[in-house]
C-alpha positions as CSV (number, residue, x, y, z in Angstrom):
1,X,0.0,0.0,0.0
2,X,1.7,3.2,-1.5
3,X,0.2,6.9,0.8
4,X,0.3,9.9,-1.3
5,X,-0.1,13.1,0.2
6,X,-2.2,15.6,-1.9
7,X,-2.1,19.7,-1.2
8,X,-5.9,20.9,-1.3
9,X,-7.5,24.3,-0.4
10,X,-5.2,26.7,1.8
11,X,-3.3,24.2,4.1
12,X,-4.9,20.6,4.3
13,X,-3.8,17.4,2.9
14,X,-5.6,14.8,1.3
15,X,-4.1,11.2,1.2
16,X,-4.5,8.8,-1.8
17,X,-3.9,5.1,-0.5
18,X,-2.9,2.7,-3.6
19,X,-2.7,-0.9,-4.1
20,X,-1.0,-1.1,-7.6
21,X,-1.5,-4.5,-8.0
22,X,-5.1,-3.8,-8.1
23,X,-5.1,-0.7,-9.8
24,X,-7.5,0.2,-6.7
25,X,-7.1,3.3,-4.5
26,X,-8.9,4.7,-1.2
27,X,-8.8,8.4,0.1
28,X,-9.0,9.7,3.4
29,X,-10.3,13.6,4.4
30,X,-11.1,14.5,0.5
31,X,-11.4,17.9,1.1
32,X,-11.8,18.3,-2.5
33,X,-12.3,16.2,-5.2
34,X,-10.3,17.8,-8.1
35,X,-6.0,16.4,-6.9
36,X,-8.0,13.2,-6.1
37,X,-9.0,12.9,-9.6
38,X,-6.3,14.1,-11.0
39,X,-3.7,12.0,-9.1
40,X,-6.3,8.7,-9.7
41,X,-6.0,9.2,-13.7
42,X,-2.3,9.5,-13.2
43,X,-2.6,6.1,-11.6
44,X,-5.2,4.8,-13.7
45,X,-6.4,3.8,-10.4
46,X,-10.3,3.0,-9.3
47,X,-11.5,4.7,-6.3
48,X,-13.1,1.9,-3.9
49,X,-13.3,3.8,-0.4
50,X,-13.7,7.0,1.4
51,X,-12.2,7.1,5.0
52,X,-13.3,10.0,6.5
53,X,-12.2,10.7,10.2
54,X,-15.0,13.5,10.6
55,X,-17.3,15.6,9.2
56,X,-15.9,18.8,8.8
57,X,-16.4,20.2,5.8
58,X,-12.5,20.3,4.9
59,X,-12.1,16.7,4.7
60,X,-15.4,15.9,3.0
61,X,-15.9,18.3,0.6
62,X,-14.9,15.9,-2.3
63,X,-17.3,12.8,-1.1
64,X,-20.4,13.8,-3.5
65,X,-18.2,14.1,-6.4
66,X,-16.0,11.0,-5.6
67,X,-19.1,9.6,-5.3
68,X,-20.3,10.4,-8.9
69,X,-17.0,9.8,-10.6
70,X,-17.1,6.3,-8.6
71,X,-20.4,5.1,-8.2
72,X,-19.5,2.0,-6.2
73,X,-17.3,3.9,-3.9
74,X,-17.8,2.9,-0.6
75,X,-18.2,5.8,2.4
76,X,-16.8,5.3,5.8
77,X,-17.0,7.7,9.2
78,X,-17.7,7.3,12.8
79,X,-21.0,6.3,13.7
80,X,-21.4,9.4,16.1
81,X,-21.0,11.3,12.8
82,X,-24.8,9.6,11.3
83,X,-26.6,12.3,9.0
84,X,-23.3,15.0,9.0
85,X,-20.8,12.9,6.7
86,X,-22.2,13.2,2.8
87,X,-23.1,10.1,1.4
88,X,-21.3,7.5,4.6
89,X,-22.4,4.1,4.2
90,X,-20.5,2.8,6.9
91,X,-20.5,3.8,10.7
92,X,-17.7,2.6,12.4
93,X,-16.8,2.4,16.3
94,X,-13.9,2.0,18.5
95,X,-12.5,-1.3,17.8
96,X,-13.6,-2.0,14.4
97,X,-11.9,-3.1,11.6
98,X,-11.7,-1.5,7.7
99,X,-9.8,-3.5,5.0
100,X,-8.0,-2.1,1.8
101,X,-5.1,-3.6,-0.1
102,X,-4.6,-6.1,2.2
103,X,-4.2,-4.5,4.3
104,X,-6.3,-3.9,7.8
105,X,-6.7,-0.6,9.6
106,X,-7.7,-0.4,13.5
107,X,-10.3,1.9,13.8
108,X,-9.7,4.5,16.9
109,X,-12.5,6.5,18.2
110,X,-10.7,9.5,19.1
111,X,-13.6,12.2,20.6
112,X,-12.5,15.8,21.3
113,X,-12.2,17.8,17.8
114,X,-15.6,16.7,17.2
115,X,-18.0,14.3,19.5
116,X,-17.7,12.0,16.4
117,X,-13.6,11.9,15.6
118,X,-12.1,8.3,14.5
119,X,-8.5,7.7,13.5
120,X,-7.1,4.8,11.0
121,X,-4.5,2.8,12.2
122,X,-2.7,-0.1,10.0
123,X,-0.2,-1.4,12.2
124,X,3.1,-2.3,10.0
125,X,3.0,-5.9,8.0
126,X,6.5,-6.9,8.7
127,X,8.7,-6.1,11.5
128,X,11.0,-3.3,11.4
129,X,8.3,-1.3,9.2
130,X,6.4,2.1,9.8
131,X,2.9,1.3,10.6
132,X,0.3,4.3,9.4
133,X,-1.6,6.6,11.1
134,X,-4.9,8.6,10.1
135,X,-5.5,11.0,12.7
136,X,-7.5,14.0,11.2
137,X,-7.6,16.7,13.1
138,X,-7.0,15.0,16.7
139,X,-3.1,14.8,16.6
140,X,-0.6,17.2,14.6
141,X,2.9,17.3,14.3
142,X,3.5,19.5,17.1
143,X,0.2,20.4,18.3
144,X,-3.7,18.8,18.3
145,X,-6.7,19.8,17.3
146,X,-9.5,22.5,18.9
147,X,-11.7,21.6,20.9
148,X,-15.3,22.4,19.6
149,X,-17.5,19.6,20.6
150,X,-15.4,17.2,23.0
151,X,-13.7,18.3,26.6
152,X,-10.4,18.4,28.0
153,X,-11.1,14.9,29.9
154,X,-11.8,13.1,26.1
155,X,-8.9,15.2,24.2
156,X,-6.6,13.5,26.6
157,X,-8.3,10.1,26.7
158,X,-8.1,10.2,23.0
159,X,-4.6,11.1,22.7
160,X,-3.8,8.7,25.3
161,X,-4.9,6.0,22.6
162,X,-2.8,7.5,19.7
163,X,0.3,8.1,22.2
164,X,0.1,4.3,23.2
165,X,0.9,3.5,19.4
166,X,4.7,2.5,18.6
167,X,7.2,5.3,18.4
168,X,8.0,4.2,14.3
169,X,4.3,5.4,13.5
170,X,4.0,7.4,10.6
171,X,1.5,10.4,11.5
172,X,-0.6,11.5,8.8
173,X,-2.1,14.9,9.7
174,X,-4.6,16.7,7.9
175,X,-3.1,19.8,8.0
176,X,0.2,21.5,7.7
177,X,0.6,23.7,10.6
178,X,3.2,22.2,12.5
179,X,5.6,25.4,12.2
180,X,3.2,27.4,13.9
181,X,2.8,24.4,16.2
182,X,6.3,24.3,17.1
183,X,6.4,28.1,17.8
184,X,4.0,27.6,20.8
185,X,5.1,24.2,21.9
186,X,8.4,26.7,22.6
187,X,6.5,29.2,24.7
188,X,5.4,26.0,26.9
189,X,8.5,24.0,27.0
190,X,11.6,26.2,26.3
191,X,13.8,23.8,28.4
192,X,13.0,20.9,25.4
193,X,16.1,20.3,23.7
194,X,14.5,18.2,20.9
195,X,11.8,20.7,20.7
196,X,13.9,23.4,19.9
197,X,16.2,21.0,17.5
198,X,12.6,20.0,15.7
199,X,11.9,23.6,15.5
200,X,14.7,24.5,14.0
201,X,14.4,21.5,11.1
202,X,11.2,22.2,10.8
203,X,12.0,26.3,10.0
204,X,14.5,25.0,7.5
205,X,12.0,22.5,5.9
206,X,9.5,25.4,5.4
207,X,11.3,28.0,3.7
208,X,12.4,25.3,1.1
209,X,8.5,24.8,0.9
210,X,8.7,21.3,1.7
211,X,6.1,19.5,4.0
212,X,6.2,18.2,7.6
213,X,3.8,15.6,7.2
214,X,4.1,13.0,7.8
215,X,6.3,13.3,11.3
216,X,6.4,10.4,13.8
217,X,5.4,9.7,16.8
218,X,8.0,8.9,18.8
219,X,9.4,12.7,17.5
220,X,5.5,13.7,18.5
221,X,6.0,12.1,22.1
222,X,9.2,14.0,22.5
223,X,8.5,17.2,21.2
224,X,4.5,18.0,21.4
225,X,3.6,19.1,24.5
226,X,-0.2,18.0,23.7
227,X,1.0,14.5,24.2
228,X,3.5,15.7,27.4
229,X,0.2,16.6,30.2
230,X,2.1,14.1,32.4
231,X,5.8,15.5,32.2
232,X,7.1,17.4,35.4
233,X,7.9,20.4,32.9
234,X,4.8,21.1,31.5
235,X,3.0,20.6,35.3
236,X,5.2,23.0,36.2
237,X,4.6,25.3,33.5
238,X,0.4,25.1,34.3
239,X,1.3,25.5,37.8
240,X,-0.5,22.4,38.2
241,X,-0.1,17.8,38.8
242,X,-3.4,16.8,37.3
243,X,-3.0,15.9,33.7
244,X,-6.1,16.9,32.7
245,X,-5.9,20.4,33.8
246,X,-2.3,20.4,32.4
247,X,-3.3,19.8,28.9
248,X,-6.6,22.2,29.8
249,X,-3.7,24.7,30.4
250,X,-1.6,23.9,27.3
251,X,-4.9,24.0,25.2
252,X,-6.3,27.6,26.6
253,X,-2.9,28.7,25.8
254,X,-2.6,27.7,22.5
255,X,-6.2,29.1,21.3
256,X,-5.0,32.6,22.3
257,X,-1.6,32.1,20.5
């Protein structure tokens, strides 16, 4: 299973899964249908799946015309997310199972960004591989998403899932804003010595244009101080030993950023 990562609208990215041996492709978060096209004519690939991780209008604003292009497509979200993901067939829960390529992907039901959030996880087929996260909005390279319909107790419940995941996990964000990320994260945790090395990469990586996605997440568990509520620094920082009110802390600081 080859992951392409597609640039679409102002700063998201789309990702084109292929199986070339089957001339067969799935997408996750199509914000927009037109690079999905185009990239699946390059391939002269069919379109057999939607993965959608929620129902933001940035990662499914390409289902209906997938959908037309690919009539057979099939549509997959969260079963929280029932009415609000265009055309979803398929509602899926914490501890399902999706197949593609042969390939299977542990569903995650990550709440917080949305009520609704799921993640896709295919753990690696041999060992000494990357396995492949789909995290959406929930987890970014250096930061995590807002919190508009979950709470502070479910962000860190969810990220507790992803953080659990092995270090070599590729992390497929849907957005590229992990310089700006990085900037806070420094605010928080200026004592980080990999922060500030990341931060300085990343800086480098950006004015050559290039994206940070994906990172991994052992770098992620190192270096974001969303997934670092339980480290003595950051308690310190929010004045504060509960890890839930930590990451409360880190959050509030970061939406006024």
């Amino acid at each position: 299973m080859q992951v392409i990562r597609l640039a679409a609208l102002s700063d998201n990215y789309i990702f084109v899964l292929h199986d070339p041996n089957q001339n067969i492709a799935a997408v996750v978060d199509p914000a927009e249908a037109k690079p999905v096209l185009q990239k699946l004519n390059e391939l002269k690939a069919s379109l057999v799946a939607i993965f959608n991780t929620h129902h933001h209008n940035d990662h499914v604003g390409g289902n209906r015309e997938l959908m037309q292009q690919f009539p057979d497509v099939t549509v997959y979200g969260g079963a929280e997310d029932k009415g609000r993901i265009p055309g979803q067939q398929v509602f899926l829960q914490q501890g399902d199972r999706v197949e593609f390529a042969q390939r299977t992907a542990e569903v995650i039901f990550v709440p917080g960004h949305t009520r609704a959030h799921i993640a896709y996880y295919f753990p690696p087929e041999n060992p000494g591989e990357t396995g492949e996260l789909f995290c959406g909005d929930t987890l970014f390279a250096g930061g995590c998403g807002r919190l508009f319909e979950g709470t502070p107790t479910q962000m860190v419940d969810s990220l507790s899932k992803l953080r659990s995941l092995p270090d070599d996990t590729r992390v497929w964000c849907a957005h590229e804003y992990t310089l700006n990320n990085l900037k806070f994260a420094l605010t928080v945790d200026a004592q980080n010595a990999d922060l500030q090395t990341r931060y300085d990469e990343v800086k480098a990586s950006r004015s050559r244009k290039e994206a940070t996605v994906p990172s991994l997440l052992g770098v992620e568990k190192h270096t974001n101080p969303f997934l670092r509520w339980d480290q003595p620094a950051l308690q310190s920082a929010a004045n504060n030993r509960d890890s839930v009110q930590t990451f409360a802390w880190i959050r509030g600081m970061k939406d006024k950023f």
